[in-house]
C-alpha positions as CSV (number, residue, x, y, z in Angstrom):
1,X,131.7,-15.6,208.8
2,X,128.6,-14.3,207.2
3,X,127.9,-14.2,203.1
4,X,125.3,-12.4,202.0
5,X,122.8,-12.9,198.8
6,X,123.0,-10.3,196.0
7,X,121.9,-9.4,193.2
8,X,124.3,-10.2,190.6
9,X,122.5,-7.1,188.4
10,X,123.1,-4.6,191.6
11,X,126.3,-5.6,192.0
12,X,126.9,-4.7,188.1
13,X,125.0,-1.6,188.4
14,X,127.2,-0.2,191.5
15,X,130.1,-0.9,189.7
16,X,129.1,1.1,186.5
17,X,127.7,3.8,188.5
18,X,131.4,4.7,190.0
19,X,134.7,3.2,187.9
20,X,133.9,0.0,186.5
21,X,138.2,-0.7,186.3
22,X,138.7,0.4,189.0
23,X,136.4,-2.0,191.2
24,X,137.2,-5.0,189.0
25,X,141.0,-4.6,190.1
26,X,139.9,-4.2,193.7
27,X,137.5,-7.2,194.0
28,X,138.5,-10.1,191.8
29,X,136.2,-12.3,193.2
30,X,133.4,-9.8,191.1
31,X,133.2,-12.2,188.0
32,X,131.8,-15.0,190.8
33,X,129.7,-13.3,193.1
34,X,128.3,-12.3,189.7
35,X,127.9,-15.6,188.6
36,X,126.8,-16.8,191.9
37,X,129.7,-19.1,192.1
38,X,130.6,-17.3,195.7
39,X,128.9,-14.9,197.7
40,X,130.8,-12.1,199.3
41,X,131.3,-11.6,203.2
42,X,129.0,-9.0,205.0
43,X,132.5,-7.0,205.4
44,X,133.3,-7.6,202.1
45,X,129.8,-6.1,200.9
46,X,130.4,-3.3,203.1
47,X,133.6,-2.4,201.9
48,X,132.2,-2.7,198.5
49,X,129.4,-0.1,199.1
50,X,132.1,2.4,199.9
51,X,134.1,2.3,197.4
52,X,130.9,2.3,195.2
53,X,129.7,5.4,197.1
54,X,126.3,3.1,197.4
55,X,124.4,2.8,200.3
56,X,124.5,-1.1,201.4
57,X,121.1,-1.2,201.5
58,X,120.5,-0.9,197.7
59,X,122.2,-4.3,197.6
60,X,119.3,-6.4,198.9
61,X,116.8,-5.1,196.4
62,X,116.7,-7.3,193.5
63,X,116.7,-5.2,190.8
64,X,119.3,-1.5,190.4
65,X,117.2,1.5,191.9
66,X,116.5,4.3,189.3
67,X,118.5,7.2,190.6
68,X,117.3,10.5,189.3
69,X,118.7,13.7,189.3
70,X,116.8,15.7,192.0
71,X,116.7,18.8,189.7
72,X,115.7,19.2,186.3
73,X,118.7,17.7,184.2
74,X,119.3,19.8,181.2
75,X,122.5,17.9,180.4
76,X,122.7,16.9,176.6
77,X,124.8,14.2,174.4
78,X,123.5,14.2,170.9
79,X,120.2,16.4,171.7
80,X,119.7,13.0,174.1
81,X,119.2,13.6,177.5
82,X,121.6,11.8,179.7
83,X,120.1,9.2,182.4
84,X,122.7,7.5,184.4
85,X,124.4,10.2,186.8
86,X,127.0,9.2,188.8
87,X,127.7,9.0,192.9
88,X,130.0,11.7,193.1
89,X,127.5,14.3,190.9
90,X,124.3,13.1,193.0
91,X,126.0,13.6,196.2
92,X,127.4,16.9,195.5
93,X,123.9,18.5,194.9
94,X,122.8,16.8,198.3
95,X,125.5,18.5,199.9
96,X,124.5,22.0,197.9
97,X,120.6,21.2,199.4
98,X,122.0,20.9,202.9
99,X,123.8,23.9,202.8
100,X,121.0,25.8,201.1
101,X,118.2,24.5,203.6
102,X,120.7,25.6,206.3
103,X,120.8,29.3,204.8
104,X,117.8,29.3,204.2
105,X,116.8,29.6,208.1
106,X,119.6,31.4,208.6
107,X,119.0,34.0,206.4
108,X,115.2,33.9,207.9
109,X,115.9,33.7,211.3
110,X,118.1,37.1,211.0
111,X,115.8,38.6,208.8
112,X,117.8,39.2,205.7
113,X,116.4,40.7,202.5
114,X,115.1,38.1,199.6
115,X,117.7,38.9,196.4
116,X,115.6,40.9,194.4
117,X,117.6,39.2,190.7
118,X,115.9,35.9,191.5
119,X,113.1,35.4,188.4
120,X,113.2,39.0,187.7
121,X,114.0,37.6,183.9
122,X,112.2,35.4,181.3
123,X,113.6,33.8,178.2
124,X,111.2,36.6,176.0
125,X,113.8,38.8,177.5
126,X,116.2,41.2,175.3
127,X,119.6,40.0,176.5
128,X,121.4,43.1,175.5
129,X,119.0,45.2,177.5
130,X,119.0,42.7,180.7
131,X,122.8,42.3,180.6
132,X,123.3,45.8,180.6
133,X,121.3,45.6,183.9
134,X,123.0,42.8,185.4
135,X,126.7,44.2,184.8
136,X,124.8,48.1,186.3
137,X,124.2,45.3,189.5
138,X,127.2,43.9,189.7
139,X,129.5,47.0,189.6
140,X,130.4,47.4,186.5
141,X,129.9,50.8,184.5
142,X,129.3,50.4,180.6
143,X,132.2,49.6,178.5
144,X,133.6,48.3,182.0
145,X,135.5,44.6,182.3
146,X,137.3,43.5,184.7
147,X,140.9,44.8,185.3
148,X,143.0,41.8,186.2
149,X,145.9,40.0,184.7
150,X,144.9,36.6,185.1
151,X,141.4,33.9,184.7
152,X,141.4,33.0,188.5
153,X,141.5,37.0,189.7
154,X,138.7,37.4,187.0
155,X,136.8,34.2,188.4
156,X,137.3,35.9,191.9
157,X,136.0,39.1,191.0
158,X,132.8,38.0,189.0
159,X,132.3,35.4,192.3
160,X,132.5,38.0,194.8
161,X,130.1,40.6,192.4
162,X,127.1,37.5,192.1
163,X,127.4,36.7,196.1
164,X,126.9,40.6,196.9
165,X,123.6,40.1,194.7
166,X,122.4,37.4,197.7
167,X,123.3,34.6,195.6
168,X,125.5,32.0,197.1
169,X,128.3,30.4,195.2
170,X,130.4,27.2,195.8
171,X,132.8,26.3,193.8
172,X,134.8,23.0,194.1
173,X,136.7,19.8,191.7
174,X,136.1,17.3,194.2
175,X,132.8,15.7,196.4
176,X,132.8,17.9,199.5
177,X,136.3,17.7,201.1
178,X,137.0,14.3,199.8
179,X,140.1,14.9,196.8
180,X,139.6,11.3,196.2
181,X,136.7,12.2,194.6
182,X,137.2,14.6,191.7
183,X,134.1,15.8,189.6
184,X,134.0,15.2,185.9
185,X,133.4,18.4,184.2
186,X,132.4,16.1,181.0
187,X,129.2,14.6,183.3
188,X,128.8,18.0,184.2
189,X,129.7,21.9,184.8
190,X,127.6,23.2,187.3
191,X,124.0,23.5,188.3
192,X,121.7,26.5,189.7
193,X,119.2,25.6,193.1
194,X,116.6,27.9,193.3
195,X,115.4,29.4,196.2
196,X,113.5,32.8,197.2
197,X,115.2,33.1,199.9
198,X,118.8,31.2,199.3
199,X,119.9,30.4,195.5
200,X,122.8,28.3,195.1
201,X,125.7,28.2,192.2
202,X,128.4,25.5,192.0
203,X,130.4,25.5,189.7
204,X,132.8,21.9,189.2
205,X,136.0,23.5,189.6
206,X,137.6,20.5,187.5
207,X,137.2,22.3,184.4
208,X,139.4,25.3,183.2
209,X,139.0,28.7,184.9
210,X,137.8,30.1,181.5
211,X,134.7,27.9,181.3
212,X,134.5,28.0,185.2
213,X,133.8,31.7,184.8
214,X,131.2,31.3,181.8
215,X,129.3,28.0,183.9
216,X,128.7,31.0,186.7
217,X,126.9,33.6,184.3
218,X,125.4,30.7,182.6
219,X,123.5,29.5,186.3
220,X,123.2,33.1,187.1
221,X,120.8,33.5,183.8
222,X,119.0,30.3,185.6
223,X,118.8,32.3,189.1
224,X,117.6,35.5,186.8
225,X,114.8,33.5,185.5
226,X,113.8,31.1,188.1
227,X,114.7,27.9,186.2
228,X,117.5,26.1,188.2
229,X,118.7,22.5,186.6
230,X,122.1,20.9,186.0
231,X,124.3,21.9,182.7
232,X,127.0,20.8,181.0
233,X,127.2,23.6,178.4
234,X,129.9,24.8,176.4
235,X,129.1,27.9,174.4
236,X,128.3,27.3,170.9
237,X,127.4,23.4,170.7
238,X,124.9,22.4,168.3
239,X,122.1,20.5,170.5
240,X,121.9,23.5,173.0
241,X,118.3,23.6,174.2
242,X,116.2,26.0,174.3
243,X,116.8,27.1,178.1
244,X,120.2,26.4,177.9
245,X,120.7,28.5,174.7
246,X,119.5,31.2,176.2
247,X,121.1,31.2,179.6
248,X,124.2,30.8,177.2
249,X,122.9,34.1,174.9
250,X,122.7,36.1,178.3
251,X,126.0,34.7,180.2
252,X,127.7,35.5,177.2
253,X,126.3,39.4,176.8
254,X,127.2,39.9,180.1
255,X,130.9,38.7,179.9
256,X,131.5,39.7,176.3
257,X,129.0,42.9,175.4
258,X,128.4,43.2,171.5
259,X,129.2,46.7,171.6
260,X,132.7,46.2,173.0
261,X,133.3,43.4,171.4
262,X,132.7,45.5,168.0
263,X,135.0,47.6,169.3
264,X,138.2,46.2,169.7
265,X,137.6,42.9,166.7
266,X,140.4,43.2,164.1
267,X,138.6,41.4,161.5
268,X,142.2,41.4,158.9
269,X,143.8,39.5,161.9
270,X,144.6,35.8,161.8
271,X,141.6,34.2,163.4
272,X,143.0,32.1,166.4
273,X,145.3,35.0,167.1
274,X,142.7,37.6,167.8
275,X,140.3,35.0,169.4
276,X,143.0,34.2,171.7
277,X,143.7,37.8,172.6
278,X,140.1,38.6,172.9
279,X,139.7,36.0,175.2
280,X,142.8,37.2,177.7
281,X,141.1,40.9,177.6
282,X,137.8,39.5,178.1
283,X,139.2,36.5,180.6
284,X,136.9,33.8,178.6
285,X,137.1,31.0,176.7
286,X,137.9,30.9,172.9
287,X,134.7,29.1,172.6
288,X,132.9,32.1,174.3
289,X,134.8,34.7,171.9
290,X,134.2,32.5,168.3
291,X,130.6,32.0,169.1
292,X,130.2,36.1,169.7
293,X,131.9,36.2,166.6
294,X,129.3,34.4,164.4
295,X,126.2,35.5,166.5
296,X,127.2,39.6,165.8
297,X,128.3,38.0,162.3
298,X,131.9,39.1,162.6
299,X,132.7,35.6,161.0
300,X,130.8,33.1,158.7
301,X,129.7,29.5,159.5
302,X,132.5,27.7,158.2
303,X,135.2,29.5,159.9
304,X,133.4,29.5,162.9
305,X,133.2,25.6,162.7
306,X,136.6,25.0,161.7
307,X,138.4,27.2,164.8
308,X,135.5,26.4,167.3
309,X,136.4,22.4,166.8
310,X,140.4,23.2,167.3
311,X,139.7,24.9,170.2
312,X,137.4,22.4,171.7
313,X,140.1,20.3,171.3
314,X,142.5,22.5,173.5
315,X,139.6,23.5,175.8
316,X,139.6,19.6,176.6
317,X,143.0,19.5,177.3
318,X,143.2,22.2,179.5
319,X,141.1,21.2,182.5
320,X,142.1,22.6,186.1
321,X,142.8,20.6,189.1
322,X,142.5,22.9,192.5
323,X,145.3,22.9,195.1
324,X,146.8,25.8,196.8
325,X,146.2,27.3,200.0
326,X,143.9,25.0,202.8
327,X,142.3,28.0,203.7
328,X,141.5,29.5,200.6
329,X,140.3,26.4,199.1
330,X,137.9,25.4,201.5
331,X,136.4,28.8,201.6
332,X,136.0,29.0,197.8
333,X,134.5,24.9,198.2
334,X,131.7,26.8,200.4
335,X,131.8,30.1,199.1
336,X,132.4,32.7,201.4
337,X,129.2,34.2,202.1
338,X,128.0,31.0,203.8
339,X,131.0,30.4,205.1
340,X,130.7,33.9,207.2
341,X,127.0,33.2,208.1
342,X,128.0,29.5,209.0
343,X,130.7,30.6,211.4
344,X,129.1,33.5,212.7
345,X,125.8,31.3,213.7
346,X,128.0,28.8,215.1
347,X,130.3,31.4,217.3
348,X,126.7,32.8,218.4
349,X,125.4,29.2,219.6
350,X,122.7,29.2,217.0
351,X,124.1,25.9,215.0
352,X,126.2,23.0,216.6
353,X,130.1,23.0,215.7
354,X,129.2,19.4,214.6
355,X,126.9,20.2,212.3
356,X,129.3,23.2,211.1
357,X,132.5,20.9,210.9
358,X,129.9,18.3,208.4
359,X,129.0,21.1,206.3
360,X,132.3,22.8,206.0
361,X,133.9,18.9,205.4
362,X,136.2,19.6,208.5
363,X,137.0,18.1,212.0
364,X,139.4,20.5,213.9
365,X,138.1,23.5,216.0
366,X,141.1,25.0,215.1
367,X,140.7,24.6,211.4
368,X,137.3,26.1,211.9
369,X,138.8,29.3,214.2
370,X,141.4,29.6,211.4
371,X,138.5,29.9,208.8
372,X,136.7,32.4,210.3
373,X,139.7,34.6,210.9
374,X,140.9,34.6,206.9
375,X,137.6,35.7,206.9
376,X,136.9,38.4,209.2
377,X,134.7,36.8,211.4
């Protein structure tokens, strides 16, 4: 049997990175190979990596590695920015990377036109006037929303309108197709991955469908102005950045235009009522709806702060877990317009099924056959 030195501060380090509980019920013996009283087993190390989600090698260094975030990390707590991210949020923007580098010779190799929306922005922008353009892109007319009776048929309809900009768009509550591994919409809420030729949005489809919907037109300002980063905004907190309050300005214009929002405001109406009903017309959140209030000056300070904190409460609450359909799932996970260039490229003998099957998180050809036909391909 072989025992292996290790650092008793790496040790520590893995198991804060992932679910500190959680490991100490699975390996008692943690206290002592702390301690140094006993050193685990090779296997035992092993075993240990995976459920830390940290590659074994990181265990013979004798000091934790610094893991940054490999794109600019505009996530806030207290106007501080936050350092430690954990496995599950690193390894989903690897994933994002692989799938984008992928498109991105894809999309060269059959010679597809560059979306014309990425950087076409800056932050000296007028949002009304570039939101107006945005919704023109996205098929809407003006004074349009979307017709649909529910949050997830909205989410679907603003998801497919930003994909036929050129803009790809995952969305998915777990790390690839592992539901072991859900995503913590409080680490974060999406990112943006900037690309000429292949931007990326994922969106953590932990959180609530409302503020899944907002998080997209949030990265989408990111795409429009060539600034990609991870977020974990809600609309209307006080340390917003600067970037990130304006991405916020702009995804909110486009989901909630002043003018139509002046429109249809009963200002003699109870407050939480109208916010709530605002929000179903509008499929947002209330925290989307309050904030337009006090920005077009519909409502004071105060009142803003007092509803906006009783609905953060119930925003909290109300978090989303995915399920449903395989199929539909998997392709929302990948987003569909990679999904059809994925298939199609693999069908045509241009990528290997086994590189397909790692991307998609799959390991059936007939899963993958079954995928392409939902899809058309």
């Amino acid at each position: 049997m072989v025992y292996v030195d290790v650092s008793p501060d790496v040790l520590q380090w893995a198991a804060d990175r992932s679910d500190p509980e959680r490991i100490r019920e699975r390996y008692p013996n943690l206290d002592k190979w702390r301690s140094m009283e006993k050193k685990p087993t090779l296997k035992q190390l092993e075993d240990y990596s995976r459920s830390t989600h940290t590659p074994i090698g990181y265990f013979f260094l004798k000091k934790p590695p610094v893991i940054e975030v490999p794109i600019p990390d505009l996530r806030t707590i207290a106007s501080r920015t936050m350092k430690r991210p954990s496995p599950d949020m690193i390894d989903t923007i690897h994933l994002c990377q692989q799938r984008q580098e992928w498109y991105q010779g894809f999309a060269r190799r059959n010679g597809l036109p560059d979306p014309d929306m990425v950087g076409c922005a800056s932050i000296d922008d007028d949002v009304a006037k570039l939101a107006k353009v945005v919704r023109r892109r996205m098929g809407f007319a003006e004074g349009e929303f979307p017709e649909v009776s529910t949050w997830t048929e909205g989410l679907s309809l603003y998801i497919e309108r930003v994909e036929a900009l050129g803009i790809l768009v995952m969305l998915s509550g777990v790390v690839g197709s592992n539901n072991r591994r859900k995503l913590d919409p409080e680490e974060f809420r999406g990112f943006a991955l900037m690309d000429d030729h292949a931007p990326l949005i994922f969106i953590n489809g932990s959180d609530t469908k409302a503020a899944q919907t907002f998080t997209l037109m949030h990265e989408l300002a990111h795409i429009l102005i060539g600034e990609g980063g991870v977020s974990d905004e809600i609309m209307g907190r006080d340390q917003e950045v600067h970037i990130e309050k304006w991405c916020n300005e702009c995804a909110a214009e486009i989901l909630v235009p002043e003018e139509m929002l002046n429109d249809i405001f009963d200002e003699k109406a109870d407050l939480e009522e109208e916010a709530n009903r605002m929000a179903r017309k509008f499929k947002v959140s209330t925290l989307v709806i309050l904030r337009r209030l006090l920005d077009i000056r519909k409502i004071d300070q105060e009142r803003y702060r007092d509803q906006f904190n009783n609905s953060m409460e119930k925003f909290k609450d109300a978090a989303s877990g995915q399920g449903g359909n395989f199929y539909h799932t998997t392709n929302t996970r990948i987003g569909k317009r990679f999904a059809r260039a994925l298939i199609s490229s693999t069908l045509e003998g241009q990528t290997l099924f086994k590189d397909a099957f790692r991307m998609i998180g799959i390991s059936k050809i007939s899963t993958f056959e079954e995928i392409g036909r939902r899809l058309g391909v």
